[in-house]
N, C-alpha and C positions, 0 to 999 in steps of 0.2 A: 504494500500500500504506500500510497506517494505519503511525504511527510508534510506533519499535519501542517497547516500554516503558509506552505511552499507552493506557492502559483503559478510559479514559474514556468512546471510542467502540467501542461493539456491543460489551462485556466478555464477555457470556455465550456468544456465536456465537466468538469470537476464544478462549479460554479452553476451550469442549468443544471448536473446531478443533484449537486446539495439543495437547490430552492425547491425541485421537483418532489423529491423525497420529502422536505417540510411540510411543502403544502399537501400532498399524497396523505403525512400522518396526521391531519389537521383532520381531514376529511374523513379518515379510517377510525379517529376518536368520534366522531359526528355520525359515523354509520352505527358505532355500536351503543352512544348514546340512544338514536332514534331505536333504537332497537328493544330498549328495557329488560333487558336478559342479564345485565352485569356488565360490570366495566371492569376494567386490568387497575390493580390496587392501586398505580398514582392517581389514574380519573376517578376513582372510590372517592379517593382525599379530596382531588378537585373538586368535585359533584357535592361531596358532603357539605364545603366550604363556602362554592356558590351557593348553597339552599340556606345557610345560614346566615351567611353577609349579604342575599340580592343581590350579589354583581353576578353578570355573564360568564359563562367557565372558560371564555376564555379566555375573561380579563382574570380571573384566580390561577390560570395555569401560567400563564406570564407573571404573575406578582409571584410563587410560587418556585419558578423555575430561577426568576432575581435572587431570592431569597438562599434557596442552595446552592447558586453560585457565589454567593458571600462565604460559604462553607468553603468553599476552592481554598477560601486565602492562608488560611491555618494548616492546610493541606500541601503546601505549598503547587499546587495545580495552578498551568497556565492556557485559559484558554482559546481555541481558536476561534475561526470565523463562525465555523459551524455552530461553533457553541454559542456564541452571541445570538446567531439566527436561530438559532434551535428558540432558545426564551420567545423571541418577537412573535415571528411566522406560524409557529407552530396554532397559537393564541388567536392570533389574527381571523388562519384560516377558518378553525373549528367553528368559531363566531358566524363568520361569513357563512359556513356551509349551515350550521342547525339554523341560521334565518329565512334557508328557502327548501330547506328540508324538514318534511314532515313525519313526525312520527308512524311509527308500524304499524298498520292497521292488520290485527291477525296474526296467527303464530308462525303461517309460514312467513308470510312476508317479513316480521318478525327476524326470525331465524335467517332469513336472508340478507338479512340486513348486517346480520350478527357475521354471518361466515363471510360476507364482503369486507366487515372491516377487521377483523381477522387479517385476512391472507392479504389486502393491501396493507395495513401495519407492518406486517411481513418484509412484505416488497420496498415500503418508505425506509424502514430500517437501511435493508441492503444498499439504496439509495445512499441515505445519508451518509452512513456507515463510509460505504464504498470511496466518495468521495475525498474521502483520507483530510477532510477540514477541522476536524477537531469532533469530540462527543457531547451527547449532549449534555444539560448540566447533572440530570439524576446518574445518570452508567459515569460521569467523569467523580461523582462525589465518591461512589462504590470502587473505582479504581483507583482514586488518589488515596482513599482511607488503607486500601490492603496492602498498597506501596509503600506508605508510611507504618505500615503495621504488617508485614508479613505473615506475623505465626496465625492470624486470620484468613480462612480461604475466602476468594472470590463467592463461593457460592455461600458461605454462614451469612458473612457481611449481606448479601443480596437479600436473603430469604430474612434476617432482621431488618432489614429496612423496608420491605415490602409488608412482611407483615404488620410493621408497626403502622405505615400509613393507610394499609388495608382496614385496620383494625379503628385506629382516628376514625378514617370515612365512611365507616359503615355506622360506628356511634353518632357521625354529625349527618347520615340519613343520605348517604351517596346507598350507589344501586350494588349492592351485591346479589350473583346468583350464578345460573347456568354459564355467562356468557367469561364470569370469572375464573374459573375453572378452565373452560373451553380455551379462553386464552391462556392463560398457565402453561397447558400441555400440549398447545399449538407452536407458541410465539416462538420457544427453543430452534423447533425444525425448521421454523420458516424460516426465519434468520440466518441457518445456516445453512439454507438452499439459498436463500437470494443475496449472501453478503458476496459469494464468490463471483456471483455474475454482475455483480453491479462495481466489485472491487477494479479501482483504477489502478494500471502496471505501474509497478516502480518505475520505468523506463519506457522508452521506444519499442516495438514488437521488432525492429530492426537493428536496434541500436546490438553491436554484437558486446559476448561479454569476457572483460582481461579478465585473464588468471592472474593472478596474485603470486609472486615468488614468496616463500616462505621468510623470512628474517633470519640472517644470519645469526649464530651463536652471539651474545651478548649485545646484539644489533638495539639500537634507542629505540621504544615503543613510539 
């Protein structure tokens, strides 16, 4: 994956990736909103938050996403474009999309709505992801904490932090149910079907590549 921050290479494929992907998961949190079957534990917290404050979920996912980026700094996490954009766009979209999309009428339709944003969440990810601009602020908090903290695996740290804000947003009246689970046991695989196809090369597909001579004995690193 190209390095995060680095535009240098393939700017314009890397840049409509990253906005596409935002806007993509904007609209895949909006399908499974309209949907009423459950949300994935951060929109739990979101959803719970909006019903409690009356602001819009996507102005609580933006204040929200601010907020765990402040978490970076203690972390010492630096981050990129993507992460910036992740906060705004992500927020923006959702809003835009649940104001001309209507809720589920019926379980299939329902349900369709559910495995639609499923498997584009999926695909936004590998988007995102792919782009190699930076993560977004929640996946950058959970990788800065276990850098800083090793003897924590990636998956402890995840599975507390998700429960905990699962757990918040089901208390502050966000949706838990079927569709929460559903993604649970979906999001893993998708992910890791669409990060390889959406991942941008480190390099040119022509560019060819030096072998490296070894260092001589006592040779300066």
């Amino acid at each position: 994956m190209a390095t995060i921050g680095n535009l240098r290479h393939r700017p314009a494929r890397r840049l409509v990736q990253l906005y596409t992907g935002l806007a993509l998961y904007g609209v895949s949190m909006a399908l499974m909103i309209r949907s009423g079957l459950g949300l994935d534990p951060w929109d739990v917290f979101h959803q719970g938050l909006a019903r409690q404050t009356h602001l819009s979920f996507g102005t609580v996912t933006i204040a929200v996403g601010a907020l765990v980026l402040l978490l970076w700094i203690p972390l010492r996490q630096r981050p990129g474009l993507g992460t910036i954009s992740n906060v705004v766009v992500i927020g923006l979209v959702v809003d835009a999309t649940l104001a001309v999309l209507p809720p589920g009428d019926g379980l299939p339709v329902r349900t369709t709505l559910l495995v639609a944003g499923i498997v584009a969440n999926g695909a936004a990810t590998g988007l995102y992801l792919g782009a190699g601009l930076g993560p977004g602020p929640r996946d950058g908090l959970m990788t800065g904490f276990t850098a800083r903290r090793p003897r924590y695996s990636v998956r402890l740290v995840r599975t507390v932090i998700e429960v905990t804000v699962l757990s918040l947003g089901w208390l502050l009246g966000g949706t838990v149910g079927l569709g929460t689970v559903a993604y649970a046991l979906a999001i893993g695989p998708l992910a890791q079907l669409f990060i390889p196809i959406f991942a941008v090369p480190a390099r040119p597909a022509d560019e060819p590549v030096v072998a490296c001579a070894p260092r001589a004995a006592g040779e300066a690193a």
